[in-house]
C-alpha positions in Angstrom: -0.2 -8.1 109.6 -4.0 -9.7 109.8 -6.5 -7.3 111.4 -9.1 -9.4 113.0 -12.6 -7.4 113.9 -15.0 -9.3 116.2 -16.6 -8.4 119.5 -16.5 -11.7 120.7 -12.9 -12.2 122.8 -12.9 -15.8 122.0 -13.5 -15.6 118.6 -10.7 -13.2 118.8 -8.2 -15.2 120.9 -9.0 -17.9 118.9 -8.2 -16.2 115.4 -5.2 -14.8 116.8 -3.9 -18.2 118.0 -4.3 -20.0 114.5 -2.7 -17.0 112.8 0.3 -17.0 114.7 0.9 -20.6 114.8 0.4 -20.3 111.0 3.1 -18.0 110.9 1.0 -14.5 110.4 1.2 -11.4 112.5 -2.0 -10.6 114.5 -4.1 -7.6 115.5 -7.4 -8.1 116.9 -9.8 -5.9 118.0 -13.6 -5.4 119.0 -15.1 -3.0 116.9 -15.9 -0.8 114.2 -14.1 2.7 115.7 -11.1 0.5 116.9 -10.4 -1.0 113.4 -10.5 2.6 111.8 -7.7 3.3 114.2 -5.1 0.5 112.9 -6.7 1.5 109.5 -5.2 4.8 109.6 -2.1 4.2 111.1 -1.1 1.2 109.0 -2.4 -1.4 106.0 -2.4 -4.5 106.8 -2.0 -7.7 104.7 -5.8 -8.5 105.0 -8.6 -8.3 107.3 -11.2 -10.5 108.7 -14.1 -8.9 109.3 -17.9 -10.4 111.5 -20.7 -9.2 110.1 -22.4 -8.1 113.5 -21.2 -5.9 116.4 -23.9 -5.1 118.6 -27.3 -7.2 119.6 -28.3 -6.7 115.9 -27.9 -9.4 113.3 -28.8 -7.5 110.7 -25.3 -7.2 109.5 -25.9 -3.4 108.6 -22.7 -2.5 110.6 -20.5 -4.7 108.9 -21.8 -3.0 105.9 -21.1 -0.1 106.6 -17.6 -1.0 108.2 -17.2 -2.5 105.4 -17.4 0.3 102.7 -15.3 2.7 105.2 -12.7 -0.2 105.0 -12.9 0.2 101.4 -12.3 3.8 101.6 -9.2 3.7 103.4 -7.6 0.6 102.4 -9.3 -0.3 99.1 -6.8 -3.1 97.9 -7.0 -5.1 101.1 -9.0 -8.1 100.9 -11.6 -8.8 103.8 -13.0 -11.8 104.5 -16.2 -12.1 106.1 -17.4 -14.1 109.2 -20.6 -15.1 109.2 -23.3 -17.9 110.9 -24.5 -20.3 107.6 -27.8 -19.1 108.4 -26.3 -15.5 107.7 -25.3 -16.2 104.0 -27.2 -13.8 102.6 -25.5 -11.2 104.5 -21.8 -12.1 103.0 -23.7 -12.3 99.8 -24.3 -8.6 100.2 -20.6 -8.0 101.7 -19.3 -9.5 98.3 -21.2 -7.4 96.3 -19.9 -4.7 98.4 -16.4 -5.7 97.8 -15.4 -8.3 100.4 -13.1 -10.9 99.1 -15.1 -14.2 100.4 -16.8 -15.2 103.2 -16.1 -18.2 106.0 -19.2 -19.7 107.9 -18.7 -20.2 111.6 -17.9 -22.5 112.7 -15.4 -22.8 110.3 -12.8 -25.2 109.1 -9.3 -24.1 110.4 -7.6 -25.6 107.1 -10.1 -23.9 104.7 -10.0 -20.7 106.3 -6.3 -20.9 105.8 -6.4 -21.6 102.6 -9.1 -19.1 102.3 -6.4 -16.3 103.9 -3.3 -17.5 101.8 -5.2 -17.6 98.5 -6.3 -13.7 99.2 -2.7 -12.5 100.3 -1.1 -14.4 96.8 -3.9 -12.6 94.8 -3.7 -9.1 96.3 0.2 -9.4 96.0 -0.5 -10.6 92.1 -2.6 -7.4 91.7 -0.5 -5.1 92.8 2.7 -6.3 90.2 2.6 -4.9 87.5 0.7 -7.6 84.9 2.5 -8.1 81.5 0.7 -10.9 78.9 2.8 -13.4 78.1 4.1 -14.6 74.8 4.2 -18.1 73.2 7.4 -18.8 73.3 7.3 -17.8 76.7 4.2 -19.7 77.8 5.9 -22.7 76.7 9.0 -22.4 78.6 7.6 -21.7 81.8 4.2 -23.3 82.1 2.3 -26.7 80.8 0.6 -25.5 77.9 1.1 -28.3 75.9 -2.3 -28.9 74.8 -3.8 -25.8 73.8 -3.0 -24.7 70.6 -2.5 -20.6 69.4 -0.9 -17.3 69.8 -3.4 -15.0 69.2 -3.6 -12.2 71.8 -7.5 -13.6 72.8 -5.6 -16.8 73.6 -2.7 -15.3 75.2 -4.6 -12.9 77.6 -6.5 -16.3 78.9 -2.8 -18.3 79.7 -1.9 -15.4 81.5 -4.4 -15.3 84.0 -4.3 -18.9 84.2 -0.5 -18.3 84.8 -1.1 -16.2 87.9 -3.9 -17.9 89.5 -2.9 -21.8 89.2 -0.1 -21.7 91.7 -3.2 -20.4 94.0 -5.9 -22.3 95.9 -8.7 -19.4 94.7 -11.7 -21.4 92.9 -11.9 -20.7 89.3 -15.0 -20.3 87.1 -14.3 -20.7 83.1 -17.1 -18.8 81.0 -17.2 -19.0 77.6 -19.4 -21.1 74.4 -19.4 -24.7 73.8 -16.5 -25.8 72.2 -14.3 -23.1 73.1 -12.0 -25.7 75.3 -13.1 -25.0 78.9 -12.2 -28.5 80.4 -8.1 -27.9 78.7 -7.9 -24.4 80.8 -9.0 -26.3 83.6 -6.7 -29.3 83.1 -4.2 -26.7 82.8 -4.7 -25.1 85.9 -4.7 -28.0 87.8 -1.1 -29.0 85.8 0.3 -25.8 86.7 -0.9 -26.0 90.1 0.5 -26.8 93.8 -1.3 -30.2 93.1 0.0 -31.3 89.7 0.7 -34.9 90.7 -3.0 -35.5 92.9 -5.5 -36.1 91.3 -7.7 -34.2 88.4 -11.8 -35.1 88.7 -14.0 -34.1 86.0 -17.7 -34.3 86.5 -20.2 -33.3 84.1 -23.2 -32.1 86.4 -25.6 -31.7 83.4 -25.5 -35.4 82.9 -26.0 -36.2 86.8 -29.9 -36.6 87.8 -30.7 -35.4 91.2 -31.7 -38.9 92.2 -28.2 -39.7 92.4 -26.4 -36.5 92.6 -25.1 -37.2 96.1 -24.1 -40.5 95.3 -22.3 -39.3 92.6 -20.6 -36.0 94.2 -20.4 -37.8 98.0 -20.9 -41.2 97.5 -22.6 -44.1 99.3 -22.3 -47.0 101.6 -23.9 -50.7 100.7 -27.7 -50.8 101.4 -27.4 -46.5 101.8 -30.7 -47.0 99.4 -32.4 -49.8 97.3 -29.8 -51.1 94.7 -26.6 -50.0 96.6 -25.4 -53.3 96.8 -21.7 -52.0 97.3 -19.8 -49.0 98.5 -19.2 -46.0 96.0 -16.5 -43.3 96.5 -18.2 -39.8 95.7 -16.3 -37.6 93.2 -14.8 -35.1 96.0 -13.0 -37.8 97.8 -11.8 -39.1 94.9 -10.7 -35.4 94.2 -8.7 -35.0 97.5 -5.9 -33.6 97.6 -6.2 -32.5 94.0 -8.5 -30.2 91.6 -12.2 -30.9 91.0 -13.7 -29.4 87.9 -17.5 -29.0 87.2 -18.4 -28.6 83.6 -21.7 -27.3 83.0 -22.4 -26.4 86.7 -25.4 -23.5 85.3 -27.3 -26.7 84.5 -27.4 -28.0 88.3 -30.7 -28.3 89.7 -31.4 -26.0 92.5 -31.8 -28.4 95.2 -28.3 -29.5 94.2 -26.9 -26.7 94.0 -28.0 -26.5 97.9 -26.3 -29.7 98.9 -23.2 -28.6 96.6 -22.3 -24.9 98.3 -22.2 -27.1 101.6 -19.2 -28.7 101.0 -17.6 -25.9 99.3 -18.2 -23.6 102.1 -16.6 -26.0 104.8 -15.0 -28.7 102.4 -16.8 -31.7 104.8 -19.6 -33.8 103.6 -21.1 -37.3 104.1 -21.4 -40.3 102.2 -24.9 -41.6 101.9 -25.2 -44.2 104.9 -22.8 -42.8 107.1 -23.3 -39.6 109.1 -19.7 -39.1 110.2 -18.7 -36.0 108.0 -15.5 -36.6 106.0 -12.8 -33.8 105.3 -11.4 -33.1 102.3 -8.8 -31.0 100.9 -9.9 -29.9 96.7 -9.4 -27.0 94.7 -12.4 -25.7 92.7 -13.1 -25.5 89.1 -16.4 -25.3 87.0 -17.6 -24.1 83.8 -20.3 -23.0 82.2 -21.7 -21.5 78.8 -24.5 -19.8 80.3 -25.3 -16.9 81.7 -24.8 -16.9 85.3 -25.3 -13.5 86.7 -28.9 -13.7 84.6 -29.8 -17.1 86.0 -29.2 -15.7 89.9 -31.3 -12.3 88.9 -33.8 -15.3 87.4 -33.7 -16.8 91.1 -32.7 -20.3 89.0 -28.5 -20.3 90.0 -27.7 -19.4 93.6 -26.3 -16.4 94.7 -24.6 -17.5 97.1 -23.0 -20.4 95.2 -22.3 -17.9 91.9 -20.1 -16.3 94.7 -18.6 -19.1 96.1 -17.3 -20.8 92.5 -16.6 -17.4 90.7 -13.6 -15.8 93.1 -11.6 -15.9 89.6 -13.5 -15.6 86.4 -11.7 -16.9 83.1 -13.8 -15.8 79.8 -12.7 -18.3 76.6 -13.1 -15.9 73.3 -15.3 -18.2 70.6 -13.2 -19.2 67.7 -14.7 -16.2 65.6 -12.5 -13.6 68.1 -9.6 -16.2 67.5 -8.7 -16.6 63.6 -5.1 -16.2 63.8 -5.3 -19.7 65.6 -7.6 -21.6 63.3 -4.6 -22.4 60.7 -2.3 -23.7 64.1 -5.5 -25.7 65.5 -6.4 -27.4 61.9 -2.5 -28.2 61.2 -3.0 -30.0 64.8 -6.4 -31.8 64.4 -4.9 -32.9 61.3 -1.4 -34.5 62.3 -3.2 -36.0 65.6 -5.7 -37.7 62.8 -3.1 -38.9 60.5 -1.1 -40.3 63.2 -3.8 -42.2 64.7 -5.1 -43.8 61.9 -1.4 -44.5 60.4 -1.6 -42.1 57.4 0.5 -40.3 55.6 0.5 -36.6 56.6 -1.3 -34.5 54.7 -1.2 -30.6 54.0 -3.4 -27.5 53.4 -3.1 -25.4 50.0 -3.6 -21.7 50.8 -7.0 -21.6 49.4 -7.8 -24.3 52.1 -6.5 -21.9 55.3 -8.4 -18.8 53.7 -12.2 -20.7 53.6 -11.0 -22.3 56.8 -10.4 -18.9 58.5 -13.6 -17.6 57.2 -15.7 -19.5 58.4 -18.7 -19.3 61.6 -17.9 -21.5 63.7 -21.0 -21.9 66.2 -19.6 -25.2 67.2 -16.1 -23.4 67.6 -13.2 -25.8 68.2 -14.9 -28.4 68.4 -16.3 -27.6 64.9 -13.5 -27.0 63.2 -11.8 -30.4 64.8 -15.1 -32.4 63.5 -14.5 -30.6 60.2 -10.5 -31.6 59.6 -11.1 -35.2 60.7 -13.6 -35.8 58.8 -12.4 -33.9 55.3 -9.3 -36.1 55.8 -11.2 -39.4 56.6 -13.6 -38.5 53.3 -11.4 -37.3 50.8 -8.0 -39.4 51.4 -5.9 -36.9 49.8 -2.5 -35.5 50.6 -2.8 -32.1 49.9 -6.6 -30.7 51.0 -8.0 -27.7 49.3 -11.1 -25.6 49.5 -13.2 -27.8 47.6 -12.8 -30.6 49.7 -13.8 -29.1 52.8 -16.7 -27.2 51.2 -18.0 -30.3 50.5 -17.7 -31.8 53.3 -19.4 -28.9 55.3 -22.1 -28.5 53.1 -23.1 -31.7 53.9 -23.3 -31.0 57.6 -24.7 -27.7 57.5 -28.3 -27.2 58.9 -30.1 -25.2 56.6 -33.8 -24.1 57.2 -36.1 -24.6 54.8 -37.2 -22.4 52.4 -40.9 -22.4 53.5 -40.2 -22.1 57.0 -37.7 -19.5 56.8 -40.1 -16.4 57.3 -41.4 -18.6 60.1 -38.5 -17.8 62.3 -38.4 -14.1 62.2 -39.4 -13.0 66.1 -38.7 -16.4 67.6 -36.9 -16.2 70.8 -33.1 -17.9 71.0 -33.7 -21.0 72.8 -37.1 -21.6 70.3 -34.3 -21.1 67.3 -32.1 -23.4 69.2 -34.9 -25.9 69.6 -36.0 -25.7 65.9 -32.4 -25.8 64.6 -32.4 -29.6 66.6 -35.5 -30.6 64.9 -34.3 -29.5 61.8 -31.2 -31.9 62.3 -32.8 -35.0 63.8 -34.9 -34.6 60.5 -32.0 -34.4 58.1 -29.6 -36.9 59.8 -33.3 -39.5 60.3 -32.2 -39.3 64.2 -29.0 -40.1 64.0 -27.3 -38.6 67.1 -23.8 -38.4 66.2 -23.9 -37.0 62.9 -26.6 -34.4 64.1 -24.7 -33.7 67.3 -21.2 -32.8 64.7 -23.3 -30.8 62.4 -24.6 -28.4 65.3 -21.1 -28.4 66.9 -22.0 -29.4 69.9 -21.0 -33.0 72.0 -23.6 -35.7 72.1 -23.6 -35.2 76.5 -24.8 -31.5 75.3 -27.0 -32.8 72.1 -28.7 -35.0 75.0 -28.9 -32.4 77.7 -31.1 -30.3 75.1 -33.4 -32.8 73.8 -34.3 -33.3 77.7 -34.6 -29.6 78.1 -36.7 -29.3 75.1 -38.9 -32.7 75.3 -37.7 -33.8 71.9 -37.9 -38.0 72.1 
């Protein structure tokens, strides 16, 4: 059963309507002391919840209703239902405990969505959760391209087990490197929507001149130079998964324009003011700090909440060393084959300097360092020596008079002088100083931006 709370009859009889033709039973009723009544006498499956009951709109009553819903039912998800110029309120009910929030009017397709995706994770919660094993992993779910076994690794595929088959959106946290875009290719593969498609859009390389051209798209002569029509990423993504890497780098104006058509999943192409549907699941990534960014007022609250209903951390390599041996032993047979070489192998001494080593560039780092060690040295049979050598040569290291100098700096000032550093070394070579801090050349030119390096 779906409790419905509103004191608006036909925003009742409506809700009631779409439930039941959706195949849920309905309760509604109009207020506060009438939903403590059901409450008590039975739990439903969720609840949707407005935000306002009286001539207020200050949403203190849904509030509170809210935290006495939490006392009595605390494992039923409630979904707000609130005007768009009432966001901040459901901002407050999520931090409250509310599961999301729906904008009226709202979308009769999302907001199912919106209610199934709850029900499948409240259900998920309540079974008991048991991390699954490799061999296990591999039997019952796409995993084919992530490499490891390590517990670190195998905590993240089970999560990603439970909440693919769902429609919740899915934010990936972790460093660069750690393979953030594979988790999210492989919860789109293991996904309701394995055969539509899979978009990836990396919004730290999209300007904010053309961001809605890019996301929404344009018709010909929408602006000087649009000589033809452009498909925007989400239509492209119907259907199917979208997944925005780097989304803590969005410009706040953006990010604006972007919680629109997540809230209601409608937008419109440059050009053309009729607003266009769409049907996407959510997934974007990030290896900053989010939560600090909205207390910095630079990332929206309202859009942290909207893209973080399920938060996936990635470990950095350094938490992960059982895997390193299993990743190298990959990197090196996908580099062999490639290039039509013979297959090579790793003497003992090899694995052990492997496995004790940094990593700041995680995966990606270790990938750089195998392919190039193999490409370099030619041999068969790698050892130690010959990937010492090879990251020496790509190692940044400060020099000795300036060493002293970066006692009390702050970390984006060591970040910025670690760069400099690099361009210096490599004479401003991009890809090599891009491999020897870890980091892809879409990142290496994001910071030079952020730091005015030219």
């Amino acid at each position: 059963m779906i409790l419905i709370i509103d004191d608006d009859s036909a925003v009742r009889s409506s809700l009631t309507f779409l439930l039941k033709r959706a195949g849920y039973e309905a309760t509604a009723v109009s207020g506060p002391e009438e939903a403590l009544e059901v409450l008590r006498a039975a739990r439903p499956q969720l609840i949707l919840m407005d935000m306002n009951f009286s001539l207020s709109t200050t949403g203190e009553e849904g509030i509170q209703l809210l935290k006495q819903v939490k006392i009595f039912q605390p494992d039923v998800p409630v979904i707000l239902i609130t005007a768009w110029g009432s966001i901040s309120l459901a901002v407050n009910g999520m931090q409250a405990g509310a599961f999301d929030f729906v904008t009226k009017p709202w979308n009769n397709l999302v907001l199912l969505n919106t209610i199934r995706t709850a029900i499948e994770i409240s259900e998920q919660k309540q079974q008991k959760q048991v991390t699954l094993n490799r061999t296990e992993a591999d039997h019952k779910f796409h995993f084919d391209k992530i490499v490891g076994k390590s517990p670190a690794l195998m905590e993240v595929l089970s999560t990603v087990s439970r909440i693919a088959p769902t429609n919740a959106s899915v934010l990936i946290t972790g460093e660069s490197g750690t393979g953030k875009e594979l988790i999210a290719e492989a919860i789109h593969t293991n996904s309701r929507r394995p055969d539509a498609p899979f978009v990836k859009v990396n919004l730290g390389g999209v300007s904010q001149s053309l961001f809605e051209s890019e996301m929404f798209g344009h018709k010909k002569g929408a602006f000087t130079d649009a000589f033809l029509d452009r498909t925007g990423r989400f239509e492209m993504a119907d259907k199917g998964t979208i997944f925005l890497d780097e989304i803590g780098d969005l410009d706040l104006s953006c990010q604006v324009k972007l919680l629109r058509v997540l809230q209601d999943q409608t937008f419109e192409v440059l050009g053309d003011s009729r607003p266009r549907k769409v049907d996407v699941r959510v997934v974007s990534a990030t290896n900053r700090d989010l939560r600090q960014m909205v207390i910095d007022r630079s990332f929206r609250e309202d859009l942290f909440y909207r893209i973080n209903l399920i938060t996936i951390h990635l470990p950095p390599l350094r938490e992960r060393r059982e895997d390193i041996a299993l990743l190298a032993a990959y990197f090196a047979d996908k580099q062999t084959q490639q290039n039509g070489m013979s297959p090579v192998r790793f003497s003992s001494d090899a694995l052990v300097f492997l496995e004790k080593l940094p990593y700041p560039g995680n995966i990606r780092e270790l990938k750089n360092l195998v392919e190039r060690t193999i490409l370099v040295s030619g041999k068969e049979v790698l050892k130690a020596a010959d990937f010492e050598q090879q990251y020496q040569q790509t190692m940044v290291v400060p020099p000795a008079a300036t060493t002293n100098s970066l006692e009390g700096l702050t970390l984006e000032e060591l970040e910025k002088e670690s760069i400099l550093q690099a361009l210096r070394k490599y004479d401003g070579n991009l890809s090599h100083v891009a491999t020897a801090l870890g980091i892809s050349r879409a990142a290496l030119y994001r910071r030079l931006e952020k730091y005015n390096i030219n």
